[in-house]
C-alpha positions, 0 to 999 in steps of 0.5 A: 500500500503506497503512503500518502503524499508528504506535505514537507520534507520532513515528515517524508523523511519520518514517514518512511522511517516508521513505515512498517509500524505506521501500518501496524498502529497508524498516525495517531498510534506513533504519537502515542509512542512518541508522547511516551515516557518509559520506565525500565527497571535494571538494564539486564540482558533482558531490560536493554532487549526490551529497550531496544525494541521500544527505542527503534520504533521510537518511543518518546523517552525512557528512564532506567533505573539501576544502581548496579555496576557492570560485571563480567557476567553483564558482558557475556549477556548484554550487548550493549555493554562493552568490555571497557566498561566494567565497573562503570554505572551499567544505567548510564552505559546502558543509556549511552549505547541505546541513544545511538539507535535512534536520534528521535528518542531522549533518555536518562538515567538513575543510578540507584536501587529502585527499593532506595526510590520507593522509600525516599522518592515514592511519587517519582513512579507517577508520571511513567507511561508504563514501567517494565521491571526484570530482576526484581527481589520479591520485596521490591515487587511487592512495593512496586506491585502496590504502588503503581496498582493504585496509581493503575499504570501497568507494570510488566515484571519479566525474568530470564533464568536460564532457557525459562522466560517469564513476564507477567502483566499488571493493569487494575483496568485498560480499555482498548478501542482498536483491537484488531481483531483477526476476523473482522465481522461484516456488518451488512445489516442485510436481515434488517437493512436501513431505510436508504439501504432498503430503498436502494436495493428495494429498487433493482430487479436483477431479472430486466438486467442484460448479462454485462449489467447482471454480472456486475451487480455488487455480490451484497445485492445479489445476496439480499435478492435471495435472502428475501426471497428464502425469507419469503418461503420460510419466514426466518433466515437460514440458520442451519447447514442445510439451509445455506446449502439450499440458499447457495443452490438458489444463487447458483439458479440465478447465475447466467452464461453468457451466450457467446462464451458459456466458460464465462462465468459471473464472478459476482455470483461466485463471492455471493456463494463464498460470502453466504456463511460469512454475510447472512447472520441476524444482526446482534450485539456481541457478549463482551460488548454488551458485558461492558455496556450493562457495566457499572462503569458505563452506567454510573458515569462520574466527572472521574470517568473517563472518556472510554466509559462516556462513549460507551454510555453514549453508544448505549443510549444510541441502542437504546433510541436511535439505533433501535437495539443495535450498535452504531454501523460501521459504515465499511463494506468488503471490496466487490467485483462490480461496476465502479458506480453501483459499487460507489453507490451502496458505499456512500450509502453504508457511509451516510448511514454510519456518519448519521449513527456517529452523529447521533452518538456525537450528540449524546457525548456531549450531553453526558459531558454537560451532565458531567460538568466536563469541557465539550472539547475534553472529548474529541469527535474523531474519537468518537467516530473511531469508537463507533467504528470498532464499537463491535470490538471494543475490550476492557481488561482488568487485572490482578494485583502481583502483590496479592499472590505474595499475601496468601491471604489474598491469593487464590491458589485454584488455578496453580493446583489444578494446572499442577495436576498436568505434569505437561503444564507450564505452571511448574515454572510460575511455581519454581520462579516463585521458589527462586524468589523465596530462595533469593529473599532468604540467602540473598543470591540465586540459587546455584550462583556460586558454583560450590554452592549448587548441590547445597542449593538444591536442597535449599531450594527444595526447602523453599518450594515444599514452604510454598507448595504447603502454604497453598495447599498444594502436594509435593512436586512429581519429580526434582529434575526443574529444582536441579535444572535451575540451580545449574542455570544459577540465576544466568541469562542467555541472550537467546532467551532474552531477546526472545522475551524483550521483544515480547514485552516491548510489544505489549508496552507498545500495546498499552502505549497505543491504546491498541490490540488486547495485551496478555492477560495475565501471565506468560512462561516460555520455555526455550527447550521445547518452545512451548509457551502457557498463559495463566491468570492469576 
């Protein structure tokens, strides 16, 4: 797809630049990157991999915090640390290096603990777009984990131990208007279409039309033609496999030849046959659409709302009145073989119809903002018109607290005791991180860190799981080989890994950024061995 035209020179130069993503998230999306700011929380292997991928698209500006200096272990893992400079602040290096990927992005530094910011700088977490954290000790989490919860901005917390990659995602509540779904559902409205629709088609009559006109009849007529004429015969639309079969054999009746070529066959027709499972189905609002608008977010507006959930009372007033039961209409329509006017007609049609649903939303907006007592402009119209054009897809995600599964008061352990019943599941690793935890509370250093120490380790570490495992409830591990498996991993990174995972969290700090696309909800572990990959929610 060719972009547009530039208007100077200097937006040529940063439209193809940023392409690709500007496909991906469109010029609004890149704002957003770029408008934001990012906290990474130690420049591991991990944490300068999740950098890099934020800082190439260009992200606006990033903070990392470390108070730790560079080791030779920090050579052998990160790549944008130098031999040279050992000893030296691994922030600050860090920070150095990943400016020079791209001139657009602007980043500091803070060469201290986070646990040290959390006790002397609480509020210094408050303006971050998104913090991302690796290596974190369970104490500092749980610090971190309560702080930003309150102040929901998500947090992503990610380790890479060994061939195990782990990142779980906090968010108290994100609401995502451009989902991108893979499957976009049509909305045709061809069981009941509007009134200019209705109209239009009302006034063909495929049977007066010569074979050149007859097989360039857009594929959306020709599938209402017949649709009314089942509807005519059985009084509902065709719901069974049985029944579209029957509807197909009647369009495949309608086909013509032509007389001077009988290969010729009405590619028209033929989309009208494939487009029958996809395009013939009553109009409804979907579930998770109607779960958020019966939420009492949507219903209980207050001036703290935000501008999501007022749209969302907006469009549910409109189903409620205008729209007569159903969502604002999209307005887009598939491409079609057809002759350009008749195909450019139904468009401007479908198009009127959303612009006038849009309207009407448009409307409501603003009264609810009067309502409110909000500014008429803290609310856009274009944003409202985009939400009525995803309206069918829109997605609210709510979140765990990582604080809470450390409280076992709070934690519901469920989910961990019923995965553990499959010995194949990927929550033996969540189970085994969490023993690594305990174990680096406790002796202050991952287990089999210091190679004389590894088969004390695996008893220390076994120690640490069985405490775990009886506080929730849950029986003894079915076999030690994970236990020996990361006590010689010995707390270590390796690139692979890493790299893998940093580009994985990059992309879900760009999702939260954009407001676009569903994040993970809410636990990810990868393991790089056999390449299986598990997603819990805790």
């Amino acid at each position: 797809m060719a972009s547009p035209a530039p208007k100077s020179p200097e937006l040529s130069e940063k439209t193809r630049k940023y392409d690709r993503q500007l496909r991906l998230w469109c010029d609004h999306g890149q704002a957003c990157l770029e408008t934001a700011h990012i906290c990474v929380i130690n420049a591991t292997g991990l944490g300068t991999e999740i950098l890099k991928s934020l800082v190439l698209p260009g992200i606006g500006a990033f903070t990392i915090v470390d108070g730790k200096k560079i080791t030779d272990e920090d050579i052998g893992v990160n790549f944008f640390l130098e031999a040279d400079s050992i000893g030296k602040s691994r922030a600050q290096v860090a920070t150095q290096m990943l400016l020079e990927m791209n001139l657009d992005v602007t980043g500091d530094y803070i060469d201290e603990e986070p646990e040290q910011i959390l006790s002397n700088s609480p509020d210094f977490f408050n303006t971050f777009t998104v913090v991302v954290a690796t290596s974190l000790t369970e104490k500092t989490l749980i610090l971190l984990s309560r702080r930003l919860w309150d102040l929901n901005i998500p947090l992503i917390v990610c380790r890479s131990i060994g061939f195990i990659a782990y990142m779980r995602v906090q968010v108290k509540e994100h609401t995502v208007v451009e989902t991108h779904p893979d499957n976009e559902t049509l909305d045709l409205r061809l069981d009941k279409p509007f009134d200019s629709l209705k109209k239009h088609l009302d006034s063909i009559n495929l049977d007066d039309m010569s074979f050149k006109d007859h097989c360039h009849v857009p594929y959306l007529i020709i599938l209402y033609k017949f649709l009314e004429e089942w509807i005519h015969n059985y009084g509902a639309l065709p719901k069974t496999y049985s029944d579209k079969q029957q509807l197909k054999r009647m369009i495949q009746g309608g086909m013509r030849r032509d007389e001077h070529d009988l290969s010729n066959s009405e590619e028209n027709f033929e989309e009208a046959l494939k487009a029958v499972n996809t395009s013939i189905r009553p109009i409804s609002i979907p579930d998770n659409v109607i779960n958020i608008l019966n939420d009492d977010c949507c219903i209980n507006l207050t001036a703290k709302s935000s501008s999501f959930w007022i749209i969302a009372k907006a469009v549910r007033d409109f189903v409620d009145n205008e729209g007569g039961g159903f969502l604002p209409l999209k307005g887009a329509l598939p491409d079609m073989t057809a002759d350009t006017e008749k195909y450019v007609m139904l468009q401007q049609i479908y198009h009127k119809q959303a612009s006038a649903d849009a309207e009407a939303v448009w409307r409501r907006t603003l009264q609810l903002l009067r309502q409110l007592g909000r500014p008429s402009d803290s609310i856009l119209e274009k944003d409202v018109k985009m939400f009525c054009r995803h309206a069918t897809d829109i997605h609210v995600e709510r979140g765990s607290c990582i604080a809470d599964e450390y409280d076992p008061k709070i934690f519901d352990t469920n989910t961990i005791v019923q995965n553990l019943e499959n010995p194949e599941s990927m929550m033996i690793y969540y189970v085994i991180l969490r023993g690594v935890d305990k174990f680096q509370a406790e002796y202050n250093s991952y287990p089999g860190e210091f190679d004389d120490q590894v088969e004390p380790d695996i008893v220390k570490l076994k120690t640490c799981l069985t405490k775990l495992l009886n506080e929730w409830g849950c029986g003894p591990l079915a076999k030690d080989d994970y236990v020996h498996e990361f006590c010689r991993f010995g707390g270590a990174e390796l690139h692979s890994v890493s790299a893998f995972l940093g580009g994985l969290v990059a992309q879900e700090t760009i999702k939260f950024i954009t407001n676009q696309y569903k994040p993970i909800h809410n636990t990810f572990i990868y393991d790089a061995v056999t390449s299986n990959s598990g997603t819990f929610f805790f």
